[in-house]
Structure formats: structure tokens, C-alpha cells
LUMMITI-550527 format. One record per atom (N, C-alpha, C, O): residue in three letters; x, y negated, z. Coordinates in steps of 0.02 Angstrom, whole numbers, plus 50000, padded with zeros to 5 digits. Example, Ala and Ser with C-alpha at 12.3 -4.5 7.8 and 13.67 -1.06 7.14 Angstrom:
BEGIN
ala506605028450390
ala506155022550390
ala506605016550390
ala507125016650423
ser506425011250354
ser506845005350357
ser506454999850394
ser506704994350402
***
This chain:
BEGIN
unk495464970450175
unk495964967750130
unk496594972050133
unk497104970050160
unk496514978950100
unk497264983250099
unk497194986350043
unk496714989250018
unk497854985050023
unk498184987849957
unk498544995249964
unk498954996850007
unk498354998449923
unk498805004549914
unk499265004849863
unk499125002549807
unk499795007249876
unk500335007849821
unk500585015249812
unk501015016849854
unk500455018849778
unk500885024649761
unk501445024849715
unk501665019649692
unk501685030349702
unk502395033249665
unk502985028249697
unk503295024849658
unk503095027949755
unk503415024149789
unk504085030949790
unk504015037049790
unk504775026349792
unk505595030349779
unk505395032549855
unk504875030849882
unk505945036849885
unk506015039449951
unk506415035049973
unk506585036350031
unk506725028749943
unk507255025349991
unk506865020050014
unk507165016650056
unk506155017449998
unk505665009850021
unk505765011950078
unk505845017650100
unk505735003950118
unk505555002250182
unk505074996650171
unk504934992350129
unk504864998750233
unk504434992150258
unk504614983750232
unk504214979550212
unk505084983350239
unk505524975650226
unk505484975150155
unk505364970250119
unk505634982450139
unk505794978150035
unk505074979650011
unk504944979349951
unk504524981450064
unk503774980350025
unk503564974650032
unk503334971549984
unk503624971650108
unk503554964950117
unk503934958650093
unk503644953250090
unk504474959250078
unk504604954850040
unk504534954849957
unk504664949749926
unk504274961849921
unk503794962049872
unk503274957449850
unk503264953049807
unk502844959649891
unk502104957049909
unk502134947349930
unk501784942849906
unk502654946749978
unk502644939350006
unk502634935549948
unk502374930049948
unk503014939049878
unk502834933549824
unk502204929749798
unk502244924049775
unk501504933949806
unk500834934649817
unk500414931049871
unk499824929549863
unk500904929349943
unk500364928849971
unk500734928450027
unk501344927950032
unk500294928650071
unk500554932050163
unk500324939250184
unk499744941250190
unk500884942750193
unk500864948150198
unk500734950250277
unk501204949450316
unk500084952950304
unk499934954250375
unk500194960750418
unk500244961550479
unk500334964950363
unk500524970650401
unk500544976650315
unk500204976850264
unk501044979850338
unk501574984750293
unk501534992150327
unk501684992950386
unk501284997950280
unk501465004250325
unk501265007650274
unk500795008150234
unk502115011350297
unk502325018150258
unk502175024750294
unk502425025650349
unk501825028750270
unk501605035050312
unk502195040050290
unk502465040850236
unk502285042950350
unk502705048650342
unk502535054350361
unk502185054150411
unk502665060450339
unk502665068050351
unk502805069550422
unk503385069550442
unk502165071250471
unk502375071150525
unk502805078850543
unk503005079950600
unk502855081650510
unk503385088850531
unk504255086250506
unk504775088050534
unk504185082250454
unk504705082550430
unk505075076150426
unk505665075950406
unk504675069750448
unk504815062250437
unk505135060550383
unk505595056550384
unk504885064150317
unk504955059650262
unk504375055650244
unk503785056250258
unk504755050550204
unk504215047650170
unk503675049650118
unk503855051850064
unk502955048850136
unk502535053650101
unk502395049750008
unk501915051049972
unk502905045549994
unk502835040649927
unk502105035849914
unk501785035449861
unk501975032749975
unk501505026449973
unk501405022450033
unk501575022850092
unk501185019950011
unk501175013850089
unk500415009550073
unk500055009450023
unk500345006250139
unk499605004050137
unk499964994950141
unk500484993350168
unk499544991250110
unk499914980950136
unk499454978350134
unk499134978050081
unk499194974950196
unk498564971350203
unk498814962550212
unk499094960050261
unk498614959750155
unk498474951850131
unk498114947050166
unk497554947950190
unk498554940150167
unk497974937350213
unk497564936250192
unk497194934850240
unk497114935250121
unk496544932550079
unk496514940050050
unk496954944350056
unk495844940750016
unk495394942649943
unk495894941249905
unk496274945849891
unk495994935349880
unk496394931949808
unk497154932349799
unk497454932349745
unk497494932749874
unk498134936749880
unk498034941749849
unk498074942249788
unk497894945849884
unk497774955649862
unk497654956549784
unk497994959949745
unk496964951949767
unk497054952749703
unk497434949249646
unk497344950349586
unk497864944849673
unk498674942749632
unk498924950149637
unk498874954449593
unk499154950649691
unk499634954849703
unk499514961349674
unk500014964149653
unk498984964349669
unk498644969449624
unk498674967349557
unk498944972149531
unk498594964449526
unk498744960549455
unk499284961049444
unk499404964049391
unk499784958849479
unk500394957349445
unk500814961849470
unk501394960949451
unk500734966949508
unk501004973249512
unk500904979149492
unk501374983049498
unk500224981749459
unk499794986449436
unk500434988949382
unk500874984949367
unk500434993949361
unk501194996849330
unk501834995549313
unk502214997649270
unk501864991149361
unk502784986949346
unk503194993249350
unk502884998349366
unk503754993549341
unk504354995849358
unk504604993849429
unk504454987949436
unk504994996949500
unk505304995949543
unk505375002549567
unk504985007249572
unk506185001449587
unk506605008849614
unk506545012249533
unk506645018349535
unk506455010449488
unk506525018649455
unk505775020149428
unk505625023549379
unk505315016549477
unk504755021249461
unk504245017249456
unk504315011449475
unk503655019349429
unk502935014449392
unk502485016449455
unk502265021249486
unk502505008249452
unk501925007949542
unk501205009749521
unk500955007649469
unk500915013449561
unk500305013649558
unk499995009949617
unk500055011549676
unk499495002349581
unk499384998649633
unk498664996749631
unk498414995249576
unk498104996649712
unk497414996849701
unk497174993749758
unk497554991149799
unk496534993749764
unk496264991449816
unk496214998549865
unk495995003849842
unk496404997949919
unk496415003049962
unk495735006549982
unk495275002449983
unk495585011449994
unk494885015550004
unk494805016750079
unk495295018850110
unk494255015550109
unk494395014250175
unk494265021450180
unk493985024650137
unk494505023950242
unk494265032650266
unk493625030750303
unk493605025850341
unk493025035250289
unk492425037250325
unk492725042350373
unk493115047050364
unk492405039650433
unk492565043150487
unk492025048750497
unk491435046950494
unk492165056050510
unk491775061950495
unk491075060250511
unk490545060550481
unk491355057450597
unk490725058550632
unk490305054150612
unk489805056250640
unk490145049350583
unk489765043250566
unk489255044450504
unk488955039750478
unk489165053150477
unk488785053550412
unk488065055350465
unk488015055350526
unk487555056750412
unk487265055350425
unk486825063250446
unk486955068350414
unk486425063250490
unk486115069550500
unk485285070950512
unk485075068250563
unk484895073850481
unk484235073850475
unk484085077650550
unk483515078750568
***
């Protein structure tokens, strides 16, 4: 249950995503990845919902809004495959 959000401003924090999202639902956990050479913000963040039906409010009714300035790009998050786990003949 994690949402991705891109085209995120460089000024979001953690707090003004979560209290975003809390309109939706219960929000479990918020994270903004940053540029580890440079600690900026890399413009997205991951927000994991307490329900299915949260996430997909919250994906609904955020999917190209306007905030900061800029048109959210908002989805169901893609989990990473971990290298080692493919498969080998």
C-alpha cells in the first residue's frame, strides 16, 4: 500500500505531505528521498496508507491537482525487484 507522487516543489516536507494525504485516510509513513551527494530533494516522495481504499481515494482525488505551483503526478507505487531474486537456469 504506497503511493508515489512526483513533480513535487523543492520546498515539501514530510509534514505538508502528511497532512495532504490525512485528508484520505491514515497516513503510516511519508518519505522524501534525497540526493545523497548533495541532500536535495530528488522531487518525489513515497506515502504508505492504512487501507487499499485510502490509497485509492487519495490517488483519485489527487491524480493532477495543482500544489506548490506544480501538477502532481500521483500512482500506485512500483515495488523494486531485488537483483538477486531473478531467476537463473
Amino acid at each position: 500500500m504506497s503511493i508515489y507522487i512526483g513533480n513535487l516543489s523543492d520546498e515539501v516536507e514530510e509534514v505538508d505531505l502528511k497532512q495532504m494525504f490525512s485528508e484520505y485516510g491514515s497516513v503510516k509513513r511519508v518519505r522524501v528521498p534525497v540526493n545523497r551527494e548533495t541532500g536535495e530533494k530528488r522531487g518525489f516522495a513515497f506515502i504508505e496508507m492504512g487501507t487499499d481504499a485510502e490509497e485509492a481515494a487519495a490517488i483519485e482525488g489527487l491524480l493532477g491537482s495543482e500544489w506548490m505551483g506544480r501538477s502532481l503526478k500521483v500512482n500506485k507505487a512500483i515495488t523494486k525487484v531485488d537483483k538477486d531474486s531473478s531467476c537463473r537456469f
